[in-house]
N, C-alpha and C positions, 0 to 999 in steps of 0.2 A: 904376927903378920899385921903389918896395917892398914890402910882403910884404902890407901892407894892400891898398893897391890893387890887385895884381896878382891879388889875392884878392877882390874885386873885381867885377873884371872877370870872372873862371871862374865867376862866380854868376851876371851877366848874359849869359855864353853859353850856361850850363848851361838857362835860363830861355826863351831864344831857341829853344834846341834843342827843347827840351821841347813849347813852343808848336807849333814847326814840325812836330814828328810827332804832336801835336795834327791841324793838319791832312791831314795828310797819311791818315791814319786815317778822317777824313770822307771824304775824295775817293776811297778806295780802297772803302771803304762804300759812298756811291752809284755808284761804277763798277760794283759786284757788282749790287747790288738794281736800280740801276734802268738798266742799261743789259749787266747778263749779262757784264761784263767783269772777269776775275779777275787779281789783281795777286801776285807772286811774288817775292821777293828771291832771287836767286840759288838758286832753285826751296824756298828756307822759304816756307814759309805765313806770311801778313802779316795774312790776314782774321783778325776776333777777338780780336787779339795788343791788350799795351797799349802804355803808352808806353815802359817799362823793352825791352822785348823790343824794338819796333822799332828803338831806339836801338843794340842789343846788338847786333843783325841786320846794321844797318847796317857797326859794326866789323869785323864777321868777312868780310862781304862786300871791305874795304877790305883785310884780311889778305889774302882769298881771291886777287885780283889785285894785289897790292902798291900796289895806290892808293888812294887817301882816297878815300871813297865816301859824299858827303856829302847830308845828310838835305833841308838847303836845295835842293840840286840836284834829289833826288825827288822832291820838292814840286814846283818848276818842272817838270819834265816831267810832272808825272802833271799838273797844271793844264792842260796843254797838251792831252793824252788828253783829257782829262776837256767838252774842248771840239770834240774834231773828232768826225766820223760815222761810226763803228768798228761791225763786225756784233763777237755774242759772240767773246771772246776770251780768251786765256790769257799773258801780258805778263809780262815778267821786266823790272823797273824798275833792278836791278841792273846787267844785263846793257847796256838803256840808258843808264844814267846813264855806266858805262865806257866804251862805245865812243866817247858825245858828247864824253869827256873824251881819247879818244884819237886820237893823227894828228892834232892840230891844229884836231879838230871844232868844236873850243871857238869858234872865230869863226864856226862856222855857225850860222842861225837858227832857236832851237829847234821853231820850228814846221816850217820846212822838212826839219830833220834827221828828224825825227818820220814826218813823212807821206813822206818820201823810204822810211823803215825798214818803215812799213810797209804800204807801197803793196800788195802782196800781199793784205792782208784785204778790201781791194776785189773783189775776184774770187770768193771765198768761196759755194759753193752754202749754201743756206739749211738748217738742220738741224731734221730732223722729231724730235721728242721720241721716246724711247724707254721704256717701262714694262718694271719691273726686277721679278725674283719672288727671293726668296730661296730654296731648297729646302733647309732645314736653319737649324737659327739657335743654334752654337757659336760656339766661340773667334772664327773669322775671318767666320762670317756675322755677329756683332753688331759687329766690327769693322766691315767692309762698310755697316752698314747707318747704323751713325755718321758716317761719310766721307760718304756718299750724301746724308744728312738735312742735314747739314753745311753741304754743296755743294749741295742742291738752288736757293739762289736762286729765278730766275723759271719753273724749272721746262723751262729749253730743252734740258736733256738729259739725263739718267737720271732715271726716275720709280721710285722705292721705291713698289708698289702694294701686297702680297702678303707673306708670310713664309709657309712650310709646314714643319708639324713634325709630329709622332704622338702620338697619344692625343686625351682628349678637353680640349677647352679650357671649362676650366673659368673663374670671376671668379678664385680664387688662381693656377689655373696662369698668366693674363694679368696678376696682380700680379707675379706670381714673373719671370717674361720679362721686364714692362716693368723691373724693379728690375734684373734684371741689366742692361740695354741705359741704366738710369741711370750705376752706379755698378760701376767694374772695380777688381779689387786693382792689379792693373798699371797700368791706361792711365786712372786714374781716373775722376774727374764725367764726365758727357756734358753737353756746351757745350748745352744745347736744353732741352727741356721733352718729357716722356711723359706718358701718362695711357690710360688705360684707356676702352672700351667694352664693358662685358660684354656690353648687347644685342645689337650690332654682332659683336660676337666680334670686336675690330679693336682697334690701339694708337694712339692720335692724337702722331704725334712733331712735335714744332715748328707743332703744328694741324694737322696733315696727316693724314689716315686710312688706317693700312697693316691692312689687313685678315689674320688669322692665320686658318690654313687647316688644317685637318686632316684628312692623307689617310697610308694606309698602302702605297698603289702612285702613284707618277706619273701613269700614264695615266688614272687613277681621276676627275681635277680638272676642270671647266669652268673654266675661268679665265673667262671671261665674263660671267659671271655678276656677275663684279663688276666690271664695265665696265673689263676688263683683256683688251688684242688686241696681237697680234705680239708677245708678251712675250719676251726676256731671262731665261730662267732661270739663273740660277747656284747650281749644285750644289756645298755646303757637306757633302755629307754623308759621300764620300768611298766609301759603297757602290755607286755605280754608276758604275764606271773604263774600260768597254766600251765601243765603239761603240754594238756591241747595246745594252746594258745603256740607255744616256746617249741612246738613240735614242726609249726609251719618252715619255720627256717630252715628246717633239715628237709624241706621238699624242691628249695631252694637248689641249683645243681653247682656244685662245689664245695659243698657246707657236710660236714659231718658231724659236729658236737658244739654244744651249746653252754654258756653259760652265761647266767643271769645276774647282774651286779644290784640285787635288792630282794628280800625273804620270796621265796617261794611255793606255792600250793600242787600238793604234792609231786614232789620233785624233792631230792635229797637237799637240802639244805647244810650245804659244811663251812665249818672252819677250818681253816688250814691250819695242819697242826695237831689238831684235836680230835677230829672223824673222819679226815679224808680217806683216810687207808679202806675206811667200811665198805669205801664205793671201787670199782672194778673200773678205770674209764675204757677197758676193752667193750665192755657190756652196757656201762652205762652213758649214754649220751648228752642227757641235760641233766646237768647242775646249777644249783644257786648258789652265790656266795652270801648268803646271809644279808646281815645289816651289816653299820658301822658299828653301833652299840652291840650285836650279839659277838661281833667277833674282837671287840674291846674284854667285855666281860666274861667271855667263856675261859678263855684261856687263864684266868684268874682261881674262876670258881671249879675248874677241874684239878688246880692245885691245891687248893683251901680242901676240895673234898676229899681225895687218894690221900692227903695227909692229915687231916685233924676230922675230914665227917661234917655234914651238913644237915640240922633238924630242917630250917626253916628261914626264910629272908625277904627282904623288900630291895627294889633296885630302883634308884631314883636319877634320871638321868638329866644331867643341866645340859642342854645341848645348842650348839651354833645353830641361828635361826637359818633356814634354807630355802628352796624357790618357790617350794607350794605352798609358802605364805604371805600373803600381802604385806606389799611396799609400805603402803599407807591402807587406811582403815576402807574394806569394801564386801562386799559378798563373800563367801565360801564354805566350802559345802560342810567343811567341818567347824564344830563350836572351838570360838575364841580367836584361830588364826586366821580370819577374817581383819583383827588388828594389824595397825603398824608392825611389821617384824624388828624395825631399830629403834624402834620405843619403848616397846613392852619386854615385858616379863610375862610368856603364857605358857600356863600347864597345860598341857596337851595328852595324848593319848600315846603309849606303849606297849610295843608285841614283845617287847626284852626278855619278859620272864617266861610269855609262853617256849618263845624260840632257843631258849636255852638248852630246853627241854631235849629238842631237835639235835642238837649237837650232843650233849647230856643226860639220856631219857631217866636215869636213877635220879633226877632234879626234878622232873614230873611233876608240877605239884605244888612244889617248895615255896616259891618266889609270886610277892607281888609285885606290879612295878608300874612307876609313872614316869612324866618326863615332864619336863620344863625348856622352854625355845625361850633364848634368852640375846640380848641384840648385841652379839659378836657375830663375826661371820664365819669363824671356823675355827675349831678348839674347842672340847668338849669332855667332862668331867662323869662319870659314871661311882653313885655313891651307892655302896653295897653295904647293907645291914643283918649282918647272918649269925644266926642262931646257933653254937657248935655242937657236935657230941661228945669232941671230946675239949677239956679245956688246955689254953694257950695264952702266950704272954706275947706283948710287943714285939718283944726283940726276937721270941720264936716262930711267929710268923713272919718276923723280915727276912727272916734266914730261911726259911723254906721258899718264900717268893725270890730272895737273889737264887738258890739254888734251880730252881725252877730257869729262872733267866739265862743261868751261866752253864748250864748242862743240863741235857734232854730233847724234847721233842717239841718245846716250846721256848726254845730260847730265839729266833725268829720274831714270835707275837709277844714276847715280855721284855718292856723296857723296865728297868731296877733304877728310881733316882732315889739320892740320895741328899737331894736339893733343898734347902729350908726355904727356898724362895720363891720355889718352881708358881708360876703365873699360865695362864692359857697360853699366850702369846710362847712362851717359851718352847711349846711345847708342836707347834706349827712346824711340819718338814720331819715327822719320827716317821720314819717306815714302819716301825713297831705298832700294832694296834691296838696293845695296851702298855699303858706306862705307870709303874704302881710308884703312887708317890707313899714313899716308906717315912717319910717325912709326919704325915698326916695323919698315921694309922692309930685308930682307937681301940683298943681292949677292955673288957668291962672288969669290975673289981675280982670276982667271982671267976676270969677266964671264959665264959660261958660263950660273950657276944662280943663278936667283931662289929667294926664301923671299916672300911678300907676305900680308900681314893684313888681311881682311877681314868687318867687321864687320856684322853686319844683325837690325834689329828683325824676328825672324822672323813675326812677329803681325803689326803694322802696317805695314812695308816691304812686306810681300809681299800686304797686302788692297790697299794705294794700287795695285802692278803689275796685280792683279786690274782693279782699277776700271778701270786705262788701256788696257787691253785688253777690257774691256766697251765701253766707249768707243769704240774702234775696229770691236771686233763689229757695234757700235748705229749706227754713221756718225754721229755726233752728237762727233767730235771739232771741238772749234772751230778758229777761227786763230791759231797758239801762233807768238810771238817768242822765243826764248830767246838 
C-alpha cells in the first residue's frame, strides 16, 4: 500500500470516527433530557463535551485498561440503552464497553449483555426531588451551584431553589453575583445562561429561578415562602462549624438537613465514598463534608490500608493559597499567612492527619501532617509518606490503586494517571478528589515505605464530593453502574 492511499484511508476513518461521536453525543443528550439518564466515561463527564474531547476520552479510557476502547462500540451500546426501560441513572459506558469486550463477552448479545448488567435498576425505589439552599455563595458555593444548574436536567434530583448571603440585595449587588457565577479566573465561562431579576430579588440560571435571600442569622428565614419545603441546606460559609451552631438552620421553617462544606466539631464528618453508609440521613440531620485535603487523602489511604497495612506516616500538603490569606503583607490572626499569598511559599498549619482519623478511626494516631500554601490559585498536591506492614513494590501498588479506581466503592474519588507530565494546571476541572499520580510514586529498597502523590483540584474535586454526599443526604441517588 502506499503512502497515498494509506493516506487515504486515515482520512475516511478519521471521518467515520468523527460521525460516530457525532452520534453518540445525540443519544447521550436525549438519555440526560429526556429520559434522566446520565452517561460517564470512565467517570469523565461526556455531557456537553464536543467531538475533539470525546474522541480524546475515549484514548485515555483505552490507556486506562490497556484495551482499545472504541467509539463504534459506545455507540452500539449506548443505542441499545437508549432503547430499553431504565429509571434515572448514572452509566459508565466505559466501564461497559470493557467488560462486553472481556472473557469473551464479545459473542454475547448486546442486548442480553446489557439488561443482564443491569438488571438491578429494575428494583430501584422511585426518588422524590430534593430542594437545595445555598447558605453562603463563595469560592465552593458558586462552584456547587454550577454543577447543580449543570446537572439539573429534568429536575429528579437536586433543586437549586435559594442562595443566602448578607446585606442588602441590591440590582448591582445581583449583577455583581450573577457576573461572578458567569465567569471564574480559574474554572472559566459557565456552560449556561444567567440573568437577573431585580423584582424578584432572584438569578434566573439556565431559566430557572434561584431566588437570593438576605438574612444576617439562619433561623431568621421562612424558606416557604418561596415555595421551598424540606430543604437541603448546605453551608458554604464556614461560621457555623457546631452542632449547636449548624443546628440554628434547622429552626429555620423549611430546612430539614444540613450540611457543612469544611471539617466539623462533632458532627459526622464523611467522605463520600468511604463512611457515608455509617450515617442514617433518616436519623441523621447535619453532616460535614470534611476538607478538600481529607477527602483527597482518605480515599487513598483506605486503599493502601485493606490492602498492604498501615504502621505509621507524615501528610505533607502543597496547597493552592486561598482567601484567608493576605493579598499583600498585613495582620492575621494566624502565624505566617499574614504574607503575600502570590509571593510566598508558607508552611502553615494542618487537621489532615487528625481528620483522617474521622473518616478512618483504625488511622488514629498514625499520621503527622503539615501543609504548605504556595502562590497558585488552585491545584493542589498531597505527599503521603507511610510506613507499611506489609511490604510492596511500585508496580504493586499501581495496580491496587488502578484497581481501586476502576471497581469498587471508590472509583468516583480515585482518579488513576498515568501521565509523566501531569503539572497542577493539568489537573484543574477533575471531579475526582483524588488523582494518584502513578507516575510519581516512590517505593523504598526494603518494600517497607511508600512516598505516593496525590493530586486534587481543591475547588472543584471537593464541590463534586460535596454534591455526592448531598445526594445521598437527599436520597435522590440514582442507579449508578460503574
Amino acid at each position: 500500500m502506499n503512502a497515498n492511499t494509506l493516506y487515504e484511508k486515515e482520512l475516511a476513518f478519521q471521518a467515520d470516527r468523527r460521525k460516530a461521536t457525532t452520534e453518540f453525543i445525540k443519544i447521550i443528550s436525549d438519555l440526560w433530557y429526556d429520559k434522566s439518564i446520565e452517561i460517564v466515561l470512565f467517570k469523565n463527564q461526556v455531557i456537553d463535551r464536543n467531538v475533539s474531547d470525546i474522541i480524546n476520552l475515549h484514548e485515555y479510557a483505552g490507556q486506562f485498561v490497556q484495551k482499545p476502547i472504541s467509539i463504534f462500540d459506545s455507540v452500539e451500546i449506548l443505542r441499545t440503552i437508549n432503547d430499553i426501560n431504565l429509571p434515572p441513572s448514572k452509566l459508565d459506558i466505559g466501564k461497559l464497553t470493557y467488560e462486553y469486550h472481556s472473557d469473551h463477552q464479545s459473542a454475547i448479545d448486546i442486548n442480553s449483555f446489557i439488561m443482564e448488567k443491569l438488571e438491578k435498576a429494575k428494583s430501584c425505589e422511585e426518588i422524590i426531588p430534593k430542594d437545595v439552599v445555598l447558605y453562603g455563595f463563595g469560592r465552593i458555593g458558586r462552584l456547587i451551584a454550577r454543577e447543580l444548574m449543570a446537572k439539573t436536567g429534568k429536575g429528579n434530583q437536586l433543586r437549586l431553589r435559594a442562595i443566602v448571603t448578607r446585606g442588602a440585595i441590591t440590582a448591582e449587588i445581583l449583577e455583581k453575583r450573577a457576573n461572578l457565577l458567569r465567569t471564574d479566573s480559574v474554572h472559566g465561562q459557565f456552560m449556561g445562561t444567567v440573568d437577573i431579576d431585580v423584582k424578584n430579588q432572584a438569578m434566573i440560571i439556565n431559566g430557572t429561578t434561584v431566588h437570593m435571600i438576605s438574612a444576617d442569622r439562619p433561623e431568621d428565614i421562612d424558606y416557604t415562602i418561596y415555595g421551598i419545603s424540606r430543604a437541603l441546606i448546605i453551608d458554604n460559609t464556614g461560621a457555623y462549624r457546631t452542632n449547636e451552631a449548624l443546628c440554628r438552620h434547622l429552626k429555620s421553617n423549611g430546612a430539614s438537613q444540613v450540611l457543612l462544606t469544611a471539617p466539623g466539631k462533632d458532627v459526622p464528618n464523611i467522605v463520600h465514598g468511604v463512611n457515608h453508609l455509617e450515617f442514617d440521613p433518616n436519623t441523621t440531620k447535619i453532616f460535614s463534608a470534611a476538607s478538600c485535603t481529607t477527602n483527597a487523602i482518605t480515599p487513598i489511604l483506605k486503599a493502601v490500608e485493606e490492602s498492604l497495612g498501615i504502621e505509621k506516616g507524615h501528610i505533607e500538603t502543597i496547597h493552592a493559597y486561598t482567601n484567608d490569606q493576605n493579598l499583600v503583607d498585613n495582620m492575621h490572626g494566624k502565624y505566617r499567612r499574614g504574607r503575600a499569598a502570590a509571593l510566598n511559599m508558607v508552611i502553615t498549619e494542618t487537621g489532615a492527619g487528625n481528620a483522617v482519623s474521622k473518616a478512618l478511626p483504625q488511622l488514629k494516631g498514625k499520621f503527622t501532617s503539615n501543609a504548605i500554601r504556595v502562590p497558585v490559585p488552585n491545584g493542589s498536591l498531597a505527599i503521603l509518606n507511610i510506613a507499611l506492614k506489609n511490604k510492596t513494590s511500585k508496580e504493586t501498588i499501581n495496580a491496587i490503586i488502578k484497581k481501586y479506581a476502576l471497581e469498587g466503592d471508590l472509583v468516583e474519588q480515585i482518579k488513576y494517571s498515568m501521565s509523566q507530565e501531569l503539572v497542577s494546571t493539568d489537573i484543574v476541572g477533575t471531579s475526582a478528589p483524588a488523582i494518584y499520580d502513578s507516575a510519581a510514586t516512590i517505593v523504598s529498597e526494603d518494600g517497607k515505605n511508600l512516598v505516593l502523590y496525590i493530586w486534587y483540584d481543591n475547588e472543584f474535586g471537593y464541590s463534586n464530593q460535596v454534591i455526592r454526599l448531598a445526594k445521598y443526604i437527599a436520597k435522590v441517588r440514582r442507579f449508578t453502574y460503574y
